[in-house]
C-alpha positions as CSV (number, residue, x, y, z in Angstrom):
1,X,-28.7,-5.3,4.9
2,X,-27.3,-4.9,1.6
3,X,-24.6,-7.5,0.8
4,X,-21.3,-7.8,-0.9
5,X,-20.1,-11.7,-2.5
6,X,-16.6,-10.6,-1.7
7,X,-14.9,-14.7,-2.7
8,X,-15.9,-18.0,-3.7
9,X,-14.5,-21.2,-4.5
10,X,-14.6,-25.5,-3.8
11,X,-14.1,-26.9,-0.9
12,X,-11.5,-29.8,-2.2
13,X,-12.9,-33.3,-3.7
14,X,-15.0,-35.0,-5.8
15,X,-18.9,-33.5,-4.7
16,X,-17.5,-31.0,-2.3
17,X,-19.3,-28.0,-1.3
18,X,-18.8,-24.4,-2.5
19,X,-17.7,-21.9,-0.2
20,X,-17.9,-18.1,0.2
21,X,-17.5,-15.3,1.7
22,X,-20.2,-12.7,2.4
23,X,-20.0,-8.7,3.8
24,X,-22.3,-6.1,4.4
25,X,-22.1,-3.4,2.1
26,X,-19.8,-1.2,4.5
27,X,-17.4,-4.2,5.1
28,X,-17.5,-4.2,8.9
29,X,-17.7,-8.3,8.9
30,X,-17.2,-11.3,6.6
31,X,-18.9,-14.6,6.7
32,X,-17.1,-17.8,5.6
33,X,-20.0,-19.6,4.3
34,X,-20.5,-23.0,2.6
35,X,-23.2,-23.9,0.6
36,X,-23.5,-27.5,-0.7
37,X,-23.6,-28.5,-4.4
38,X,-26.6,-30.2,-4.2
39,X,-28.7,-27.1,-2.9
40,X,-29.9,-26.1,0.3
41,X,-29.8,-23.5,3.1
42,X,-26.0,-22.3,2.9
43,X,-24.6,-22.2,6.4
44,X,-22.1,-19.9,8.1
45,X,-18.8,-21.6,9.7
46,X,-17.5,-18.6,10.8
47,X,-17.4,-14.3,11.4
48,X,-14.1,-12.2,11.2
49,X,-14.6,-9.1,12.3
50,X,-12.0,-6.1,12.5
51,X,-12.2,-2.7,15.0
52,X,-12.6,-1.0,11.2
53,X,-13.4,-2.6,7.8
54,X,-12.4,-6.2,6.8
55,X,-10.8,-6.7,3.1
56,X,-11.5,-10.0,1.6
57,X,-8.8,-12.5,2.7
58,X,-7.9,-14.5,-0.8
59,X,-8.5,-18.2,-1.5
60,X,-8.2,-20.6,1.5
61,X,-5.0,-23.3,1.7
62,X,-6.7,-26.8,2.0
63,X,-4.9,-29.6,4.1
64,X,-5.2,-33.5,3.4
65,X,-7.9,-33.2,6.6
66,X,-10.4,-30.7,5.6
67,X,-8.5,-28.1,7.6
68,X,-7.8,-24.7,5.9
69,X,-5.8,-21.8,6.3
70,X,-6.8,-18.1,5.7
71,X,-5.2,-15.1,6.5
72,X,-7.0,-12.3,9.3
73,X,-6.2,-8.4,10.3
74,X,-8.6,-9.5,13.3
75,X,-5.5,-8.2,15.4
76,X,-4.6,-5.2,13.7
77,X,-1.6,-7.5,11.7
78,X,-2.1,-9.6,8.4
79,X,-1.5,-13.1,9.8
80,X,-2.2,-16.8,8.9
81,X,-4.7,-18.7,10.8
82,X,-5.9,-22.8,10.8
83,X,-9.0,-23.5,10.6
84,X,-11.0,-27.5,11.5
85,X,-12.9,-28.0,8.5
86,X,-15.9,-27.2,10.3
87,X,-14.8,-24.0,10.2
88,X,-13.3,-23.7,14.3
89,X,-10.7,-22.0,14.9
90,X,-7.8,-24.1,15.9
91,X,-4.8,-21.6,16.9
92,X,-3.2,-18.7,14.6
93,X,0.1,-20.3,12.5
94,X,2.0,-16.6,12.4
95,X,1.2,-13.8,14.9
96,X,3.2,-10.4,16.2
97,X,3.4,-7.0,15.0
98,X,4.3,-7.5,11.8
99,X,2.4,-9.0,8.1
100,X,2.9,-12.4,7.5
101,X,1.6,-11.2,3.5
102,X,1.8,-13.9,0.9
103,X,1.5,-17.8,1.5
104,X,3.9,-19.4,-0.6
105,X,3.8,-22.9,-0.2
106,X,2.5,-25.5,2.2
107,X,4.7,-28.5,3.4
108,X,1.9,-30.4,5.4
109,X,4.3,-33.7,5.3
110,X,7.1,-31.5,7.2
111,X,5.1,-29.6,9.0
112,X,5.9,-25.9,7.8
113,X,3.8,-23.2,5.5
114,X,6.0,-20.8,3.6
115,X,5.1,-16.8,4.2
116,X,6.4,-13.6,2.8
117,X,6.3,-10.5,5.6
118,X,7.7,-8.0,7.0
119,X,9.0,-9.5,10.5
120,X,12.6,-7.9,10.0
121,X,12.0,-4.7,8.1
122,X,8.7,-2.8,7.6
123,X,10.1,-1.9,4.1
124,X,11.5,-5.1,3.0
125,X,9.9,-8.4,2.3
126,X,12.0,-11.9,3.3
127,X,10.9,-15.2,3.3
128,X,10.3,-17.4,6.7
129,X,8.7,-20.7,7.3
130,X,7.0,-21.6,10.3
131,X,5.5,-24.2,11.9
132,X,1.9,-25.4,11.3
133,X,0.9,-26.2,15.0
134,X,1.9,-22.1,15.4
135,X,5.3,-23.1,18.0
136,X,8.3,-21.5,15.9
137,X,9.1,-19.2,13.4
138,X,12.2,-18.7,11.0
139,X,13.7,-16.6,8.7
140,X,15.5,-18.2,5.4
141,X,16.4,-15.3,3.0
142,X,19.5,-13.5,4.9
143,X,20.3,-10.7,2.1
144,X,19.5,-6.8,3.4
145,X,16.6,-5.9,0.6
146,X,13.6,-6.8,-0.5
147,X,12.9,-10.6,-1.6
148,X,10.4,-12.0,-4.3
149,X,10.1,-15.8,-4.1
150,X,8.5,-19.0,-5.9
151,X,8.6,-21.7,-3.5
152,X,8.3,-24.8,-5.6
153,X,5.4,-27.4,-5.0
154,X,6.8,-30.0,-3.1
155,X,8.5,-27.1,-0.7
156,X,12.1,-28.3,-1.0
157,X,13.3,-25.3,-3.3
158,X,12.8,-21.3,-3.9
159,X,13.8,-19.3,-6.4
160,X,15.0,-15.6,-4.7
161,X,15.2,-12.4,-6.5
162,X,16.2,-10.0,-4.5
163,X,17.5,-6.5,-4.4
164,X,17.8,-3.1,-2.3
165,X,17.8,0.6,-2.8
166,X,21.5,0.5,-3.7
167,X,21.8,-2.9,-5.4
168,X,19.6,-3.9,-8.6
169,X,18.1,-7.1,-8.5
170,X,19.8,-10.8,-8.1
171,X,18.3,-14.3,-8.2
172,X,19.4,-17.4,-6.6
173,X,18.1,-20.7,-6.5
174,X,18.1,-22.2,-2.5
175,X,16.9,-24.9,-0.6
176,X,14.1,-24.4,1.7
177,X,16.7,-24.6,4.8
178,X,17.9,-21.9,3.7
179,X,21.3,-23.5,2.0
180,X,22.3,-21.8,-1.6
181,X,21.8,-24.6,-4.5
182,X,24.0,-21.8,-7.1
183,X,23.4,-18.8,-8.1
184,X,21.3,-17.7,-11.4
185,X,21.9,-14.1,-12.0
186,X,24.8,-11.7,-10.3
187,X,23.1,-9.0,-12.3
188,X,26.1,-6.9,-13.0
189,X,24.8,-3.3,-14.0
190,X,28.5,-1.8,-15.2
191,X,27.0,1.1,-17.0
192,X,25.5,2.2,-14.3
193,X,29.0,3.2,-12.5
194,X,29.1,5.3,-15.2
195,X,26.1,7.3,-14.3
196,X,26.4,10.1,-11.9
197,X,23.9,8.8,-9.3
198,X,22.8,10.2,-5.9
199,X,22.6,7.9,-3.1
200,X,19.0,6.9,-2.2
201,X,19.0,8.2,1.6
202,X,16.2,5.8,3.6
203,X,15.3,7.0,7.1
204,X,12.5,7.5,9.7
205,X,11.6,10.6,11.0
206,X,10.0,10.4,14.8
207,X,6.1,12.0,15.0
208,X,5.4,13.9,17.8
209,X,3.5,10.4,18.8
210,X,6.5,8.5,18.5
211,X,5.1,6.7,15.5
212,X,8.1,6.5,13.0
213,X,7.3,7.3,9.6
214,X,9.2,5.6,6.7
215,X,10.5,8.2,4.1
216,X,13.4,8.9,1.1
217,X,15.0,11.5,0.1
218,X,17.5,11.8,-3.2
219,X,19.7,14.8,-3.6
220,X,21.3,16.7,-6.3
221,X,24.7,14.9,-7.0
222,X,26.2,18.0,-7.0
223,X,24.7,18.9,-3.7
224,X,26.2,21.8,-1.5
225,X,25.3,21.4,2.0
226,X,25.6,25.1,2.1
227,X,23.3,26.0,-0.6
228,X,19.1,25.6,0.0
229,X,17.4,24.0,-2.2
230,X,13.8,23.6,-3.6
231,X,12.2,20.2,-2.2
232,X,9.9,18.3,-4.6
233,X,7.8,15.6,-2.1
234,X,6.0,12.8,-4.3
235,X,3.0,10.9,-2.6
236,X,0.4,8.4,-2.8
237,X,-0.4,7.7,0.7
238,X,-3.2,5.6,-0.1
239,X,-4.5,3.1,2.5
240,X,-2.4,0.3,3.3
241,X,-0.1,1.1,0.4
242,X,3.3,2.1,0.8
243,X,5.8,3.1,-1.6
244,X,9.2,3.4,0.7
245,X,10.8,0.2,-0.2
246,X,14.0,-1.0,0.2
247,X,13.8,-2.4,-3.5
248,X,15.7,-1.4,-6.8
249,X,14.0,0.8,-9.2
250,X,10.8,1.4,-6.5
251,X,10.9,5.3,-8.6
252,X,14.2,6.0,-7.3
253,X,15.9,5.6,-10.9
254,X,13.3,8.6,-12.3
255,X,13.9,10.5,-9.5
256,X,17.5,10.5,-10.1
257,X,16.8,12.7,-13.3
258,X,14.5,14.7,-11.3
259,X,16.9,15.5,-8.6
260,X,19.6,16.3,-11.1
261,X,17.4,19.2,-12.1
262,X,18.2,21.1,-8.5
263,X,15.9,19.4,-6.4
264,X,15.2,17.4,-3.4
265,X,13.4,14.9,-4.4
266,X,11.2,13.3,-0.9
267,X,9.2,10.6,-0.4
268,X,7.6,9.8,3.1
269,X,4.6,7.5,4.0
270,X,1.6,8.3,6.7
271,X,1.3,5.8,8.6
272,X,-2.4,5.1,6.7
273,X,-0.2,3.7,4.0
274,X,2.9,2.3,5.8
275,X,2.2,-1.2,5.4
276,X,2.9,-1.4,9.4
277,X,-0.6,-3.0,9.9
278,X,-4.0,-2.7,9.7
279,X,-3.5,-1.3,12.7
280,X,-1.9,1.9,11.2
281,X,-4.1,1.9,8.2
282,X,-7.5,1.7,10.5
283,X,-6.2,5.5,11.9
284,X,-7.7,7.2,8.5
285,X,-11.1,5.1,8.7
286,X,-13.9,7.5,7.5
287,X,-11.7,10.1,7.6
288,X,-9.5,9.6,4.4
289,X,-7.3,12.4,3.9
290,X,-7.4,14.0,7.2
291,X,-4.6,12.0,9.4
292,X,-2.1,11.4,6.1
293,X,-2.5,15.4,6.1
294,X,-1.7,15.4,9.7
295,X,1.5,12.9,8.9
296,X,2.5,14.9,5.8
297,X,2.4,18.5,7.4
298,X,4.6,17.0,10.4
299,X,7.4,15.7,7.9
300,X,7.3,18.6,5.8
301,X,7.8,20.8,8.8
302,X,11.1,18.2,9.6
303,X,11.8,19.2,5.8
304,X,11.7,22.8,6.4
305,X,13.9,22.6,9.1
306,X,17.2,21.0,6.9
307,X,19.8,24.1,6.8
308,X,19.9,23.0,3.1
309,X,16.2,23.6,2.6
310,X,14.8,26.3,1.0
311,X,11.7,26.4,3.5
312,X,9.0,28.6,1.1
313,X,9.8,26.8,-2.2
314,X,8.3,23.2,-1.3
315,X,6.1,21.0,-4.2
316,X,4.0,18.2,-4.0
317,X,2.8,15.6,-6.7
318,X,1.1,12.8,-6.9
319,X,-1.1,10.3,-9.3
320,X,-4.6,8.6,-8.0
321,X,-4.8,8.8,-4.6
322,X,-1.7,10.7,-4.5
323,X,-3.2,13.5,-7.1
324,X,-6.5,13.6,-4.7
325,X,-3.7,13.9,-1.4
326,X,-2.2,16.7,-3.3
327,X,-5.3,18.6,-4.3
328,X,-6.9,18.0,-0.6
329,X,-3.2,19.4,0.7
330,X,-3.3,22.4,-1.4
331,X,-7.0,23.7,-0.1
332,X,-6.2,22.4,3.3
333,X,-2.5,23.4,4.0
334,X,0.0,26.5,3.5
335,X,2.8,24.4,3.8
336,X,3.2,24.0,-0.1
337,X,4.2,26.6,-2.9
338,X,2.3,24.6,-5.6
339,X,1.2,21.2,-6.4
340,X,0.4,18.9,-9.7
341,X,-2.7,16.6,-9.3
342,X,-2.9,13.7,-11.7
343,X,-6.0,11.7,-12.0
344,X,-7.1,12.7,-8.4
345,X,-10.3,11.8,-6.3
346,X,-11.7,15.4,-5.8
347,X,-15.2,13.8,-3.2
348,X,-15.5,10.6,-2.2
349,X,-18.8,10.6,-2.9
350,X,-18.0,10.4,-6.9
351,X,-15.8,7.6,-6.6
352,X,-16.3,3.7,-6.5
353,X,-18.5,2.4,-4.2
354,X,-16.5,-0.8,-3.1
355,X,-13.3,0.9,-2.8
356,X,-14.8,4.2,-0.7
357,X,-17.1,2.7,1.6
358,X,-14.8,0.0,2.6
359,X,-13.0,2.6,4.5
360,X,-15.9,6.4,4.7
361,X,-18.6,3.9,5.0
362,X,-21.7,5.6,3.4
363,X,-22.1,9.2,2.5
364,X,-25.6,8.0,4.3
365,X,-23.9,6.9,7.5
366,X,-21.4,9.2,7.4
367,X,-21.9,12.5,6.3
368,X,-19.3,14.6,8.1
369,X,-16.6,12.2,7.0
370,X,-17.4,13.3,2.9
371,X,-17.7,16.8,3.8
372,X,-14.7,16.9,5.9
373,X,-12.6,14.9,2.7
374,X,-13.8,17.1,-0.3
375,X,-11.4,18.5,-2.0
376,X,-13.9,20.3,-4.1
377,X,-16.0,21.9,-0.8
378,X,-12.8,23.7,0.1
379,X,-11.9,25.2,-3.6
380,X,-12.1,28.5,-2.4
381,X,-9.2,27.7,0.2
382,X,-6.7,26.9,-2.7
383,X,-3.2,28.1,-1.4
384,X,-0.5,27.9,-3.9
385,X,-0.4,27.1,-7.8
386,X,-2.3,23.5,-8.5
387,X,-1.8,21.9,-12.0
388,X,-4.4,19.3,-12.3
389,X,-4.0,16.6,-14.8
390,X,-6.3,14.2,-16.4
391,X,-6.7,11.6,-18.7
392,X,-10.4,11.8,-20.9
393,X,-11.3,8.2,-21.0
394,X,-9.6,7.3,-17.2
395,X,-12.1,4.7,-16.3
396,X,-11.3,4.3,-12.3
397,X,-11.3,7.9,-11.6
398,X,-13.6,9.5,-13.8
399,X,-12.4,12.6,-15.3
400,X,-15.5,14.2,-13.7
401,X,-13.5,14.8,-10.4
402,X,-11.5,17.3,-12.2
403,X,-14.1,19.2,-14.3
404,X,-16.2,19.2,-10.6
405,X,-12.8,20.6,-8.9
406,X,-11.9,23.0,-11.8
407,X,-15.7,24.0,-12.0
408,X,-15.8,24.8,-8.0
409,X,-12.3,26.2,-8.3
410,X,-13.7,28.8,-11.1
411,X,-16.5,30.0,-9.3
412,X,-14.6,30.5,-6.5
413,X,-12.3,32.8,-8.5
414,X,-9.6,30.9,-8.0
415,X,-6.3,30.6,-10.4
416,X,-5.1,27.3,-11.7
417,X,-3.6,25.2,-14.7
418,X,-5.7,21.8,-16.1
419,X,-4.2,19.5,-18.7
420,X,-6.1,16.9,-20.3
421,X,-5.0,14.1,-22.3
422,X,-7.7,12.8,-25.0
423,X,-8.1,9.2,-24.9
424,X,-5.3,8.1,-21.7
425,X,-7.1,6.3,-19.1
426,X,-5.8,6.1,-15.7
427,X,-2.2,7.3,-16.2
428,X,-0.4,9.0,-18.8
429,X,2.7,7.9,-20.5
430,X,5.0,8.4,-23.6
């Protein structure tokens, strides 16, 4: 078995052990392991396993006792867990269908830890604390929006900045009861009443599952709800990674100038990238590509159905991930009219190792997953105009994914347009 060191750190005090965290190469398990620092056999205190891969879970929280906690998808949910420091289980701190994300703060004396999550909004982040022994929860930031927070180390204070798709960002210093101490920033944007703005429009549209996809949508602001107009839809739709928010900025600003052009400008996430669980994100294991196409096609075909849609001129875009959705859309779909493809994954099988097998396993162990993926084994199914993009020294996706697509593309007698940008990396500005 060939093995990943995913994590490693202390255990706390003077002489304390090291611990670590080891996974096999396709990251179906992690062992918490502790090794001590005079030498020896390390041991292994514990396994978490998933139904799909396992991501490395961050640094530990140590009590005064030994104890630790460390967060677990175990359930298909990011949530907090306390451990004996023996490594037993003792009982789960946060649990439900939602992520319980960042640990902010513990208040052992008090009895509470401090989480970030998503408990009352999939696209919104608030602050809760809840108790240690796992018997209550509650919520303390109250604003609609998304909260960033610094807890401060003895847990009696937080600084909030907060904001939503409407309202740019505001910061407030609070007690940890919830109480506001005064308010640091109102954050009064005046010149922006004098910009002609479109309403950022956040809604779910309802799969055919039931599953309800997150998505955004910005219109001219001289929109005629009698006219049709051209839809531009904008995607990453990477695993775990969403990018509806209910945050200023988030795009939306950027998209505003795009919008003003004529367009719709859309934005929906498959549920591979909703941020609604591991649980959602396991659905495109060794498959990546094939169930966010599934998603996308759906809402697209809710798209094409607006009366103010013009249903044949539909665009997609995308950067990364979102360049190699795009690319795989255009030779696998006839829902779009053309596409750009920045920096985009063309096979999985050119890309890094860590990142790909976590969630395709490898090309060894899964074979019909890579073939299945390829953007650059369906070339010769190209439907609508593809401009791909590329920076020369873009060291995550090596430009070689494009010359490999544009290569396969040619031979297949295929038309597109390539741009490449001497000495960007992985993005292109300015």
């Amino acid at each position: 078995v060939q093995i990943i060191i995913s994590g490693a750190g202390f255990f706390p005090g003077a002489g304390a052990p090291a611990y670590f965290y080891v996974q096999n190469r396709e990251q179906t398990w992690l062992d918490f392991c502790m090794l001590p620092r005079t030498g020896g056999e390390p041991k292994v205190l514990f396994r978490d396993q998933t139904q799909a891969w396992i991501e490395s879970p961050g640094e530990p929280k140590f009590l005064a006792d030994g104890s630790f906690l460390l967060s677990s998808e175990r359930t298909g949910w990011k949530h907090w867990y306390l451990y004996s420091a023996d490594g037993t289980l003792k009982h789960p701190v946060t649990t439900g269908e939602w992520e319980a994300r960042g640990l902010e703060c513990v208040d052992e004396a008090g009895g509470w830890i401090y989480v970030t999550g998503t408990r009352d909004s999939h696209i919104a982040e608030n602050l809760y604390r809840a108790r240690l022994d796992g018997s209550a929860i509650e919520r303390l930031t109250q604003a609609s929006g998304h909260h960033n927070v610094s807890v401060s180390p003895k847990g009696n204070l937080y600084v909030d900045t907060w904001s939503s798709h409407a309202a740019p960002p505001q910061v407030g210093l609070y007690r940890t009861d919830g109480t506001l101490v005064r308010m640091l920033d109102t954050n009064p944007v005046r010149e922006l009443e004098e910009v002609r703005r479109s309403p950022v429009e956040l809604f779910q549209i309802t799969m055919s599952d039931g599953f309800k996809i997150e998505a955004a949508m910005i219109k001219p602001t001289n929109f005629d709800p009698t006219k049709k107009y051209p839809v531009w839809f904008q995607t990453y739709a990477g695993p775990h990674a969403p990018t509806i928010r209910d945050a200023w900025g988030n795009g939306y600003t950027h998209e505003q100038s795009q919008a003003n052009e004529g367009f719709i400008i859309f934005k929906a996430d498959p549920r591979s990238a909703s941020g609604k669980g591991a649980v959602s994100a396991w659905t495109a294991y060794k498959r990546l590509g094939v169930p966010e196409m599934r998603d996308i096609e759906e809402v697209i075909t809710w798209v094409r159905s607006q009366p103010y849609v013009d249903p044949d001129r539909i665009g997609m875009s995308g950067y990364s991930y979102g360049g190699f959705m795009t690319a795989y859309c255009l030779t696998h779909s006839k829902l779009f009219r053309c596409g750009i493809a920045g920096g985009p994954v063309t096979d999985w099988g050119l890309y890094d190792t860590i990142y790909t097998e976590r969630y395709m396993n490898t090309p060894q162990n899964n074979p019909s997953g890579y073939a299945e993926t390829s953007v650059i084994a369906a070339a010769a199914n190209l439907h609508g105009r593809l401009l791909l993009i590329h920076g020369t020294l873009d060291d995550n996706v090596h430009m070689q994914n494009t010359i490999k697509l544009a290569d396969a593309l040619i031979k297949a007698n295929k038309d597109f347009e390539i741009m490449l940008y001497p000495g960007f990396r992985h993005g292109i500005w300015g």
